[in-house]
Biopython code that builds the backbone (N, CA, C, O; Angstrom):
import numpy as np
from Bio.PDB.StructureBuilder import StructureBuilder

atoms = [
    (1, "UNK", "N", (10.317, -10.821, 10.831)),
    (1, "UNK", "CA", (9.188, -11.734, 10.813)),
    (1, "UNK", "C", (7.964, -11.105, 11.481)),
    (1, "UNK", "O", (6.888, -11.191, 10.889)),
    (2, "UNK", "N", (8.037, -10.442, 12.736)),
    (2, "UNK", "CA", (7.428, -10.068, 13.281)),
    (2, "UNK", "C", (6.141, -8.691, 12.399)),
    (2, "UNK", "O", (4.948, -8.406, 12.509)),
    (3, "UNK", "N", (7.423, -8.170, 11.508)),
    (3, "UNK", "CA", (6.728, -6.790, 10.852)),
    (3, "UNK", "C", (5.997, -7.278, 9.875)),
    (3, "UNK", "O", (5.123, -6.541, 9.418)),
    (4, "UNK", "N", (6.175, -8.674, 9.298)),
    (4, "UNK", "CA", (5.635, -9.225, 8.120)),
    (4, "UNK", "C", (4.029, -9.339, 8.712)),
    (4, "UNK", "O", (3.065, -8.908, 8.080)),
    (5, "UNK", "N", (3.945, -9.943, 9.923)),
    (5, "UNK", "CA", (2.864, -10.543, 10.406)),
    (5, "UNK", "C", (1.849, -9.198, 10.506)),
    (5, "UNK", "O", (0.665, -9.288, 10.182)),
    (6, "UNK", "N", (2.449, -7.943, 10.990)),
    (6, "UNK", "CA", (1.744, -6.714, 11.534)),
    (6, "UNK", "C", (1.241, -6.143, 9.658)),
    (6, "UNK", "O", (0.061, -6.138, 9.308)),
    (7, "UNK", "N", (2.246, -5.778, 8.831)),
    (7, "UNK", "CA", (1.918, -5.468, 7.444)),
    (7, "UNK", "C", (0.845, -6.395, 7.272)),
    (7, "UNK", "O", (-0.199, -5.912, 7.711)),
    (8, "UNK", "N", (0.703, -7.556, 6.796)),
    (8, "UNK", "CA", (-0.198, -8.341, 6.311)),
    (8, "UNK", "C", (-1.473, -8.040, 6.428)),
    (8, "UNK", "O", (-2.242, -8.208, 5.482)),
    (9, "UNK", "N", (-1.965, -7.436, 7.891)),
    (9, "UNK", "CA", (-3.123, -6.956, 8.321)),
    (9, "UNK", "C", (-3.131, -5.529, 8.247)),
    (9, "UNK", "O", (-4.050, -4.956, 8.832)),
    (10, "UNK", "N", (-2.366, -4.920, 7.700)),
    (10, "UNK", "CA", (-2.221, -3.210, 8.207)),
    (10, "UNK", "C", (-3.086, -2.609, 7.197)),
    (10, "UNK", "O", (-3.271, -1.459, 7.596)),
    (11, "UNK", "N", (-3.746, -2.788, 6.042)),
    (11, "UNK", "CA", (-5.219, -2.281, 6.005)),
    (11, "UNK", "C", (-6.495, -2.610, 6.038)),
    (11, "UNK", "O", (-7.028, -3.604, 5.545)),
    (12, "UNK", "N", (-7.038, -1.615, 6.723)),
    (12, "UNK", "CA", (-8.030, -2.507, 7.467)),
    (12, "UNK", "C", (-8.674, -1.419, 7.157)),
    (12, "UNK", "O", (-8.210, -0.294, 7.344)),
    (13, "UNK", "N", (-10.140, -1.728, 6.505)),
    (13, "UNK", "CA", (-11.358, -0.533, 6.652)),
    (13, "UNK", "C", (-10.939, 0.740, 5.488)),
    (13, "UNK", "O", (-11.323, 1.906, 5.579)),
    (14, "UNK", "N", (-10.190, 0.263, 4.557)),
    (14, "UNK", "CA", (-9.829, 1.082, 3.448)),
    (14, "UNK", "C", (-8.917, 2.213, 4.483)),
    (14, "UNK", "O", (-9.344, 3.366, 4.424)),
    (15, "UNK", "N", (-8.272, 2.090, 4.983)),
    (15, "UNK", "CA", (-6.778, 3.196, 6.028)),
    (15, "UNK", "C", (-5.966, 2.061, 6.262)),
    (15, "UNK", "O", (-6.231, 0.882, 6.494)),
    (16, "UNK", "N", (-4.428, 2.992, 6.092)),
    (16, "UNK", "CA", (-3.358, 2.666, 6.724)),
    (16, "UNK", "C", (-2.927, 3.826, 7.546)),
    (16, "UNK", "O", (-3.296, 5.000, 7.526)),
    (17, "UNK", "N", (-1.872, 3.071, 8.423)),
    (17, "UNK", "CA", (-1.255, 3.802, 9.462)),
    (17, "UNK", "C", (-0.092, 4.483, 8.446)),
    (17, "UNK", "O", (-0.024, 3.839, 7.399)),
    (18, "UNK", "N", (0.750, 5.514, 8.491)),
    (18, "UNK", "CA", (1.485, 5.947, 7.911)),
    (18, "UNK", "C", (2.524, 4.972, 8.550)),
    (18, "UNK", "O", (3.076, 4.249, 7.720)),
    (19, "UNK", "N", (2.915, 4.794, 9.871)),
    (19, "UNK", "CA", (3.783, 4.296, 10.168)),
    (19, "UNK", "C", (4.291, 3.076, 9.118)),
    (19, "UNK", "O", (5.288, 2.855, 8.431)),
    (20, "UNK", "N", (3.050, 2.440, 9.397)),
    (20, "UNK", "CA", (3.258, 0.691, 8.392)),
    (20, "UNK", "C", (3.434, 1.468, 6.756)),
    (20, "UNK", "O", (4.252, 0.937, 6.004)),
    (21, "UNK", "N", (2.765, 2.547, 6.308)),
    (21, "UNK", "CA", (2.865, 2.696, 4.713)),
    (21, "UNK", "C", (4.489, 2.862, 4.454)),
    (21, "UNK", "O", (5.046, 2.797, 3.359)),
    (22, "UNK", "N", (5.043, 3.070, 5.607)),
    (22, "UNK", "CA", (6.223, 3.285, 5.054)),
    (22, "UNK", "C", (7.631, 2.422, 5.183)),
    (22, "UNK", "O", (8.792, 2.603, 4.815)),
    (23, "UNK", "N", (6.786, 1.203, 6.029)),
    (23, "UNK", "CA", (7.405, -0.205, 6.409)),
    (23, "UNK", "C", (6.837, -0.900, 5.244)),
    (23, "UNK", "O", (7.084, -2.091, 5.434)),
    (24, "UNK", "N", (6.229, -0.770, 4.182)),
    (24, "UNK", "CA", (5.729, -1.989, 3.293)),
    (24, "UNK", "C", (7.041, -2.247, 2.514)),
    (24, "UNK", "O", (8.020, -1.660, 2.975)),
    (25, "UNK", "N", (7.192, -2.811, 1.711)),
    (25, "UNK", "CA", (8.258, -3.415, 1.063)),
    (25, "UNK", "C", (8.037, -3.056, -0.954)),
    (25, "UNK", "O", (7.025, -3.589, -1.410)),
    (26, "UNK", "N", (8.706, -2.427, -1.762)),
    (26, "UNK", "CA", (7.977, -1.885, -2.822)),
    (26, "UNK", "C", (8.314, -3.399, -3.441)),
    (26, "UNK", "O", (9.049, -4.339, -3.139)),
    (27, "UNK", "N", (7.486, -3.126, -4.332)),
    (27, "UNK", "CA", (7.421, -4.583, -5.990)),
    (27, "UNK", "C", (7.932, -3.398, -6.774)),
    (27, "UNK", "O", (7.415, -2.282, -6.835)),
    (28, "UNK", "N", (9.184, -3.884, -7.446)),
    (28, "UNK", "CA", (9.410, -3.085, -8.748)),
    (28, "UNK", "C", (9.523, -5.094, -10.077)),
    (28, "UNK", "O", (9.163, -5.247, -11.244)),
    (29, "UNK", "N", (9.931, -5.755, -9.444)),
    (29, "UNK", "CA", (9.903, -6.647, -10.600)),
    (29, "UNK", "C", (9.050, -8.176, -10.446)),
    (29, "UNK", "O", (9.575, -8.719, -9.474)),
    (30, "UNK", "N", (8.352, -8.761, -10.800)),
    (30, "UNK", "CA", (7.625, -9.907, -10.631)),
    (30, "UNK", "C", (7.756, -10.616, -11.935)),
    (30, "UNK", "O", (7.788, -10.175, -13.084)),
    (31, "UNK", "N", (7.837, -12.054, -11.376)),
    (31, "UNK", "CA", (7.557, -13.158, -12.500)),
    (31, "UNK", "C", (6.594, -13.371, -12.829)),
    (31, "UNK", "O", (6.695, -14.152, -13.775)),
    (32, "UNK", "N", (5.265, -13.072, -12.557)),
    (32, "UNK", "CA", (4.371, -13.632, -13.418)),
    (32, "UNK", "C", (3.145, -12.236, -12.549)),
    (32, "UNK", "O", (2.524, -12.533, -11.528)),
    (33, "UNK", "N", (3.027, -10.863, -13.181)),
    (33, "UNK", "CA", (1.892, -9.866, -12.932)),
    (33, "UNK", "C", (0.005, -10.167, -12.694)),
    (33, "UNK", "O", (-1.008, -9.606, -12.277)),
    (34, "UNK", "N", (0.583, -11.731, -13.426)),
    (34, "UNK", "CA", (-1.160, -11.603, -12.789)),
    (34, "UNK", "C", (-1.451, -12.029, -12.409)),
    (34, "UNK", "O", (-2.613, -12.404, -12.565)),
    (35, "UNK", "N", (-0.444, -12.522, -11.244)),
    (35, "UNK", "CA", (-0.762, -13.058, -9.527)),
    (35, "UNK", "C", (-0.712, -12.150, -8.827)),
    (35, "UNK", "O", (-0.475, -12.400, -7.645)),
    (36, "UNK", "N", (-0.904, -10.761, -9.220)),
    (36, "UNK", "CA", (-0.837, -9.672, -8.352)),
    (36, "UNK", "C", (-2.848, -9.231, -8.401)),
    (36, "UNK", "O", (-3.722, -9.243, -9.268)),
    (37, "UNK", "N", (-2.754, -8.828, -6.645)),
    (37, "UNK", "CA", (-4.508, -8.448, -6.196)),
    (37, "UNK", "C", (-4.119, -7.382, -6.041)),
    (37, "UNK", "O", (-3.152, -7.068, -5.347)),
    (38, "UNK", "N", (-4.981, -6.494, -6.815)),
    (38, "UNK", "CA", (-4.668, -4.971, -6.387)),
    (38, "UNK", "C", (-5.566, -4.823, -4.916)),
    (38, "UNK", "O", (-6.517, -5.525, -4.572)),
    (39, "UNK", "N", (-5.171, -4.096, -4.444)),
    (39, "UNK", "CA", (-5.905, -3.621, -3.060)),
    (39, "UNK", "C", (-6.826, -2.159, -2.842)),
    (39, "UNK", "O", (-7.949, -1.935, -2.390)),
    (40, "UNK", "N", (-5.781, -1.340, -3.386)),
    (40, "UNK", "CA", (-6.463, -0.027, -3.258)),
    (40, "UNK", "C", (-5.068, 1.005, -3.190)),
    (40, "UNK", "O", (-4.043, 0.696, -2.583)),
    (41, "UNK", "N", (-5.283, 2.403, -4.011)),
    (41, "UNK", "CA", (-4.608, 3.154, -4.752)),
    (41, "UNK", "C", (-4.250, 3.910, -3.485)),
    (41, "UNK", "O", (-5.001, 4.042, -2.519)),
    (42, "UNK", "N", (-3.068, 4.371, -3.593)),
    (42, "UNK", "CA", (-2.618, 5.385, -2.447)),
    (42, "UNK", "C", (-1.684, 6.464, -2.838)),
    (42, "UNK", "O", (-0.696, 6.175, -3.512)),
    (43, "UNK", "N", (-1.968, 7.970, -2.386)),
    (43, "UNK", "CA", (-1.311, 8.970, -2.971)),
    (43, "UNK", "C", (-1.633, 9.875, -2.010)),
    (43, "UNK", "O", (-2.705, 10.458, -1.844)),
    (44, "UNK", "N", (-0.030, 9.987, -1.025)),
    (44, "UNK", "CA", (-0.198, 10.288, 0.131)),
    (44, "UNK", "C", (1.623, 10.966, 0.555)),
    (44, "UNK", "O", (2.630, 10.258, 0.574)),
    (45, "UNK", "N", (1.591, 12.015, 0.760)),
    (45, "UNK", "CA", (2.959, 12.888, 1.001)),
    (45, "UNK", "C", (3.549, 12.767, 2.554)),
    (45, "UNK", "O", (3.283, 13.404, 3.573)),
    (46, "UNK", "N", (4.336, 11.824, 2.323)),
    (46, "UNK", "CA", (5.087, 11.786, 3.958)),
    (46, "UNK", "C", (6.138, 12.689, 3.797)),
    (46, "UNK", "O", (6.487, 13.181, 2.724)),
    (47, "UNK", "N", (6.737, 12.936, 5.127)),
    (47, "UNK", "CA", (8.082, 13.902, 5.455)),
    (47, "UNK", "C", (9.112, 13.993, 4.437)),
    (47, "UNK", "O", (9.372, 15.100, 3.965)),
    (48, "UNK", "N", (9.848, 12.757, 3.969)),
    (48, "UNK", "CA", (10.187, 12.957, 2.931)),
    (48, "UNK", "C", (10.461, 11.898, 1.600)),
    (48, "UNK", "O", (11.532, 11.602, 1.070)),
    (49, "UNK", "N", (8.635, 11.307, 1.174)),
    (49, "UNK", "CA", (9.167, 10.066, 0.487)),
    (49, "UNK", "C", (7.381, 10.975, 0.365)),
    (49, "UNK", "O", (6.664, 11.396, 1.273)),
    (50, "UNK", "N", (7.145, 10.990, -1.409)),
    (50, "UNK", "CA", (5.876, 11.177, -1.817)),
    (50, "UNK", "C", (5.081, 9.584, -2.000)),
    (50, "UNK", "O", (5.646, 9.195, -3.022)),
    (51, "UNK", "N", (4.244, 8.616, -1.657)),
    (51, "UNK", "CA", (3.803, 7.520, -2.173)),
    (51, "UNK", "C", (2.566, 7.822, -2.998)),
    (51, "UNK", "O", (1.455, 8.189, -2.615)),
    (52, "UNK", "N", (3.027, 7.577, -4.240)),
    (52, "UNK", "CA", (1.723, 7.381, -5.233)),
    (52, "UNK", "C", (1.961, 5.989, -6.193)),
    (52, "UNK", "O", (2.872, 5.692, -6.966)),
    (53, "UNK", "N", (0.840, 5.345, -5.823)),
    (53, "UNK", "CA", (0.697, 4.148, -6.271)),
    (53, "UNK", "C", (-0.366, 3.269, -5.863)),
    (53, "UNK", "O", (-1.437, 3.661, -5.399)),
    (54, "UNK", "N", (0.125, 1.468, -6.141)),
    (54, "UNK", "CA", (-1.062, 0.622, -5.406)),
    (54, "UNK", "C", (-0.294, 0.026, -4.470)),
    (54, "UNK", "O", (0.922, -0.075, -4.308)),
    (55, "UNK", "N", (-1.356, -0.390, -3.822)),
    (55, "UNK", "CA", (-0.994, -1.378, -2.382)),
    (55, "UNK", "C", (-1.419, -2.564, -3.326)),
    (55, "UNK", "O", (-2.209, -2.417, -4.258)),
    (56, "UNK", "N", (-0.702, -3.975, -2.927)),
    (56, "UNK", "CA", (-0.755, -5.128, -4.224)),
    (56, "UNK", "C", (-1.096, -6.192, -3.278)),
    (56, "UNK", "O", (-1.155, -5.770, -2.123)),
    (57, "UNK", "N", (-1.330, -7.403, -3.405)),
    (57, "UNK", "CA", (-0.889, -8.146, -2.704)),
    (57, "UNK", "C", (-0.254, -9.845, -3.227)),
    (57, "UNK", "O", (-0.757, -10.606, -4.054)),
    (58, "UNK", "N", (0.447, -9.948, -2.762)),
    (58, "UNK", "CA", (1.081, -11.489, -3.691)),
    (58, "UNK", "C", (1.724, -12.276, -2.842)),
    (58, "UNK", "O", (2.496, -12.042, -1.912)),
    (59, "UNK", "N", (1.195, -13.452, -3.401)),
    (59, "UNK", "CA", (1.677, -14.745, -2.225)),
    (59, "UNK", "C", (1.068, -14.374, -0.454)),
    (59, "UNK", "O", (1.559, -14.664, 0.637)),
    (60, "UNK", "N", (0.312, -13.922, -0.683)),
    (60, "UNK", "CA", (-0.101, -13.354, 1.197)),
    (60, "UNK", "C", (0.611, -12.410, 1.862)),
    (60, "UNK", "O", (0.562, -12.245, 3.081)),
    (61, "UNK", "N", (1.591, -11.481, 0.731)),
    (61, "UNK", "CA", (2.180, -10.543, 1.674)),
    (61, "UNK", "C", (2.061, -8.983, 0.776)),
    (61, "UNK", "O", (2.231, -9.090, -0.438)),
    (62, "UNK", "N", (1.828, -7.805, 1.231)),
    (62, "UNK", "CA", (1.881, -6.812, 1.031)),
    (62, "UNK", "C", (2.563, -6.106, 0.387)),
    (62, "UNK", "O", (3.467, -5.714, 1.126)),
    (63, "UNK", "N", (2.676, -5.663, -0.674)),
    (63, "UNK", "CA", (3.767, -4.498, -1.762)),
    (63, "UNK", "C", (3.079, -3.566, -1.727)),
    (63, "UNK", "O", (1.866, -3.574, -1.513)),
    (64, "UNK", "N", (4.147, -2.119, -2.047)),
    (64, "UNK", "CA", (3.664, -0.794, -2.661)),
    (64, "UNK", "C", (3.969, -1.216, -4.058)),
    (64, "UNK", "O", (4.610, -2.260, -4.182)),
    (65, "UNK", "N", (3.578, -0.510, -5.224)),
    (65, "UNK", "CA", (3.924, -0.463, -6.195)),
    (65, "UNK", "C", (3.678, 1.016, -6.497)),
    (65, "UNK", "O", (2.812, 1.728, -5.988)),
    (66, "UNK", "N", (4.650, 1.374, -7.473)),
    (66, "UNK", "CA", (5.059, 2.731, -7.805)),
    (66, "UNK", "C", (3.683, 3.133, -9.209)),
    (66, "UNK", "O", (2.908, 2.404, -9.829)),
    (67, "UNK", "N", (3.853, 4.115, -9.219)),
    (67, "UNK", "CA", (2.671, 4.522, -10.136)),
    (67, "UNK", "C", (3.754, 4.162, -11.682)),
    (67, "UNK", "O", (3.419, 3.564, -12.705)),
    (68, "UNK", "N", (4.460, 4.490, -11.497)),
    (68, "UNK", "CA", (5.487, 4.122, -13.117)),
    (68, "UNK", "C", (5.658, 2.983, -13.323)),
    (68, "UNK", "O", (5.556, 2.461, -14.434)),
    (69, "UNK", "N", (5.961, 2.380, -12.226)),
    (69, "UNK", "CA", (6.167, 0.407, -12.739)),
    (69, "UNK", "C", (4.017, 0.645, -13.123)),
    (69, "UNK", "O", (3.713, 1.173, -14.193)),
    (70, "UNK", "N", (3.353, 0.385, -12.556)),
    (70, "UNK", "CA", (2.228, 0.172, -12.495)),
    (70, "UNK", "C", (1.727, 0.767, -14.754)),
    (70, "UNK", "O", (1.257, 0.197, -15.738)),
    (71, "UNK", "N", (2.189, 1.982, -14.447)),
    (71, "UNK", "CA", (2.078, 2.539, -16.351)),
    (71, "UNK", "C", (2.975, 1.611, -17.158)),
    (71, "UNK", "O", (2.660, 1.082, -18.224)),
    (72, "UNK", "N", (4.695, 1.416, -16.205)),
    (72, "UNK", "CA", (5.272, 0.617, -17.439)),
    (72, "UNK", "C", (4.521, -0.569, -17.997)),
    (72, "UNK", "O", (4.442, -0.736, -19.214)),
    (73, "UNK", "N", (3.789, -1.662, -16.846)),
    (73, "UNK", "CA", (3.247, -2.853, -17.546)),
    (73, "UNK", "C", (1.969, -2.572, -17.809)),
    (73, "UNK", "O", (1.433, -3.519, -18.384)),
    (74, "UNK", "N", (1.065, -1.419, -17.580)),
    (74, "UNK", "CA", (-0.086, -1.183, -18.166)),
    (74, "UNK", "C", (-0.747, -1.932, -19.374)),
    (74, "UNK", "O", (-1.873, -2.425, -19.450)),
    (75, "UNK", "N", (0.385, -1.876, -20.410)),
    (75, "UNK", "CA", (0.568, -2.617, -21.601)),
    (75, "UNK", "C", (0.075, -4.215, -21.617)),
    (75, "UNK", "O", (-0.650, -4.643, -22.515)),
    (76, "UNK", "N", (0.429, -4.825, -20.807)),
    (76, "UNK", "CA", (0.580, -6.555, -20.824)),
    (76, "UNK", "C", (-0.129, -6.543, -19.546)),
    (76, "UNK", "O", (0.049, -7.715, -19.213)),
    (77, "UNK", "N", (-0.790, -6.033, -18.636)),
    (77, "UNK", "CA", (-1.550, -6.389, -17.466)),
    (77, "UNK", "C", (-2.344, -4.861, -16.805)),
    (77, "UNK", "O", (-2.136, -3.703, -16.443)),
    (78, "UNK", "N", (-3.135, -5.674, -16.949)),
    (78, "UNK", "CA", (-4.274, -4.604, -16.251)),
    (78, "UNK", "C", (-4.358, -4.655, -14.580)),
    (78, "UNK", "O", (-4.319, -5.730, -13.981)),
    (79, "UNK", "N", (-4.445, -3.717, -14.086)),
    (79, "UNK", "CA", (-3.963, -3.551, -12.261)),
    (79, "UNK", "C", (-5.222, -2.309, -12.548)),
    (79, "UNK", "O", (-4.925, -1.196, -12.980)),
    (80, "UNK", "N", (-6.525, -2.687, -12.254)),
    (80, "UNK", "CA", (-7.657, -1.776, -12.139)),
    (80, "UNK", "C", (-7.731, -1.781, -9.834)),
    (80, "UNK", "O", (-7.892, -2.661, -8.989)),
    (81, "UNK", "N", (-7.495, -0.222, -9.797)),
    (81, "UNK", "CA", (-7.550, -0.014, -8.122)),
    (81, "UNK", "C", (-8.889, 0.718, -7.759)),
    (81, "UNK", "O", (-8.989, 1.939, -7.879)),
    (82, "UNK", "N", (-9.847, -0.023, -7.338)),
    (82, "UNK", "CA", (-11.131, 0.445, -7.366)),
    (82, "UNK", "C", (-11.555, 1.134, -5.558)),
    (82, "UNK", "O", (-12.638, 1.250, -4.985)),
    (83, "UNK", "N", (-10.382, 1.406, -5.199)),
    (83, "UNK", "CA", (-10.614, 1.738, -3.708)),
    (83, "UNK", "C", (-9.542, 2.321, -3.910)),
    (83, "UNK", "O", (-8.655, 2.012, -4.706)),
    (84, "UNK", "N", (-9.626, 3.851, -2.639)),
    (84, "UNK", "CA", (-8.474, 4.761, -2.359)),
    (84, "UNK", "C", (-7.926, 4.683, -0.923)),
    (84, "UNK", "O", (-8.454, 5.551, -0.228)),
    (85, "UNK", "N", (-7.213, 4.073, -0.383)),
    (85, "UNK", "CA", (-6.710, 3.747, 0.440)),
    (85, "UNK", "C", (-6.515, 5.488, 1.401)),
    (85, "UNK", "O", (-6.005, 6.388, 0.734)),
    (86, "UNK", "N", (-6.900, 5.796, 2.765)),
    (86, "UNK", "CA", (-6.769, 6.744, 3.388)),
    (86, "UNK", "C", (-5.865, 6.199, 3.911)),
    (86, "UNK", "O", (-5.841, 4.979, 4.074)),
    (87, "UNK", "N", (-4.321, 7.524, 4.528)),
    (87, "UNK", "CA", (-3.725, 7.285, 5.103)),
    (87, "UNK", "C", (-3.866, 7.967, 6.733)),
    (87, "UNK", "O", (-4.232, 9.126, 6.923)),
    (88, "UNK", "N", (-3.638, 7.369, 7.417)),
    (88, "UNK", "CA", (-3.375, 7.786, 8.871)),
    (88, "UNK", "C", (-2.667, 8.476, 9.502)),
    (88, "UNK", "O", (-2.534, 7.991, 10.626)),
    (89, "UNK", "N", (-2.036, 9.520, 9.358)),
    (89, "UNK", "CA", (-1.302, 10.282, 10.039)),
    (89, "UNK", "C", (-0.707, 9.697, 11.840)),
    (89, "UNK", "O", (-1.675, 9.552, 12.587)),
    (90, "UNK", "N", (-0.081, 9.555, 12.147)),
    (90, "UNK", "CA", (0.295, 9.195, 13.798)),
    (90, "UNK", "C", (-0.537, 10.427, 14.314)),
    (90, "UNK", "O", (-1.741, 10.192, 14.214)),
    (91, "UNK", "N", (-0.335, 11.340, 14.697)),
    (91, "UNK", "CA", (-0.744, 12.122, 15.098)),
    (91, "UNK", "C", (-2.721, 12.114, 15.315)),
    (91, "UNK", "O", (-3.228, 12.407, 16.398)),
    (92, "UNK", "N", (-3.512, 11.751, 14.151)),
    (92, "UNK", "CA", (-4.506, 11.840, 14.043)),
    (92, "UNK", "C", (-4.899, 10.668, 14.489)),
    (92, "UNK", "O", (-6.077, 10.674, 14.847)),
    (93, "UNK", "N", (-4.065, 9.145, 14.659)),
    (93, "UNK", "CA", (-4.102, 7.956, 15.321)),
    (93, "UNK", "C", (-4.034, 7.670, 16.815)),
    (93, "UNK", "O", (-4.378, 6.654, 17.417)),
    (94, "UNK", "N", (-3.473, 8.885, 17.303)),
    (94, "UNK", "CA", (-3.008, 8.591, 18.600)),
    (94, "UNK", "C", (-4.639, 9.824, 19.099)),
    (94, "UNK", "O", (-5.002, 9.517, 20.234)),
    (95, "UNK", "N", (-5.056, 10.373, 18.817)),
    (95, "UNK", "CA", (-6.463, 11.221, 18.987)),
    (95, "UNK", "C", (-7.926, 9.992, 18.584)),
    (95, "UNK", "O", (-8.884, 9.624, 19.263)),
    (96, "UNK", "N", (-7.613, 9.759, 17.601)),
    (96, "UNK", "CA", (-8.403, 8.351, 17.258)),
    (96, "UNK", "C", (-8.354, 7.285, 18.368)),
    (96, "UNK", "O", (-9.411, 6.657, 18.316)),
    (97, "UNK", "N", (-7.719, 6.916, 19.153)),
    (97, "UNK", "CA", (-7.412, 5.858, 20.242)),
    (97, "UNK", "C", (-7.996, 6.389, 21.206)),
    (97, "UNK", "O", (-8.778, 5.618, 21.762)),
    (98, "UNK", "N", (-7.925, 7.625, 21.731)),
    (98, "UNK", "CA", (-8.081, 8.497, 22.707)),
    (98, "UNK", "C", (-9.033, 8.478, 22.489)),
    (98, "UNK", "O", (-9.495, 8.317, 23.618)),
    (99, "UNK", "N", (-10.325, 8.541, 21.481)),
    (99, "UNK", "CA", (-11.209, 8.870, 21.517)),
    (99, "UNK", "C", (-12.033, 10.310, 21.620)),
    (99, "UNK", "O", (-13.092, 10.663, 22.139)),
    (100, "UNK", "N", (-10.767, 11.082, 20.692)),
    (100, "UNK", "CA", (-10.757, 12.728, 20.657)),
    (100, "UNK", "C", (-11.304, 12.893, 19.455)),
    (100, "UNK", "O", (-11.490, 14.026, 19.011)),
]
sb = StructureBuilder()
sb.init_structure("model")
sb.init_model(0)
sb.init_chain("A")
sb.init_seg("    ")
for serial, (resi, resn, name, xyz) in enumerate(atoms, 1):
    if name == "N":
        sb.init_residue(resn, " ", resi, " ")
    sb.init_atom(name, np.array(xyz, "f"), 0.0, 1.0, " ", f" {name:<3s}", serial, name[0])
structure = sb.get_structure()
């Protein structure tokens, strides 16, 4: 419950924290696609999980979506991502705080 509350807000200012990108929860299937808000496109290489896709949002809570689900329904719903979501590295976050 707690992580739901922290995701919900975790982009902020077009960046995510890597930490949270990799706490989001993916959408591979939905009942009805065009209750989905795209947010902004992300294509970003962690340690060992590549994320390319959109950040979505539905019902007030946060999805990744995969770039292949996103082509499979291309067809029957349009998901236009007009923002590129920067990711945050920890490392470059904890210098960012610091004020380095």
């Amino acid at each position: 419950m707690e992580w739901e509350k922290i995701l919900a807000d975790a982009v902020q200012d077009g960046s995510i924290r890597e930490l949270y990108l990799g706490k989001i929860p993916h959408l591979k299937t939905c009942n009805n696609w065009r209750e989905v808000e795209p947010i902004g496109w992300v294509d970003h290489q962690m340690k060992l999980a590549h994320y390319k896709g959109g950040l979505v949002k539905l019902n007030d809570r946060i999805y990744f979506v995969k770039e292949q689900t996103i082509n499979a329904i291309s067809e029957f719903v349009k998901l236009s991502f007009k923002h590129t979501i920067t990711v945050i590295k920890e490392k470059d976050q904890t210098k960012k705080e610091k004020g380095v």
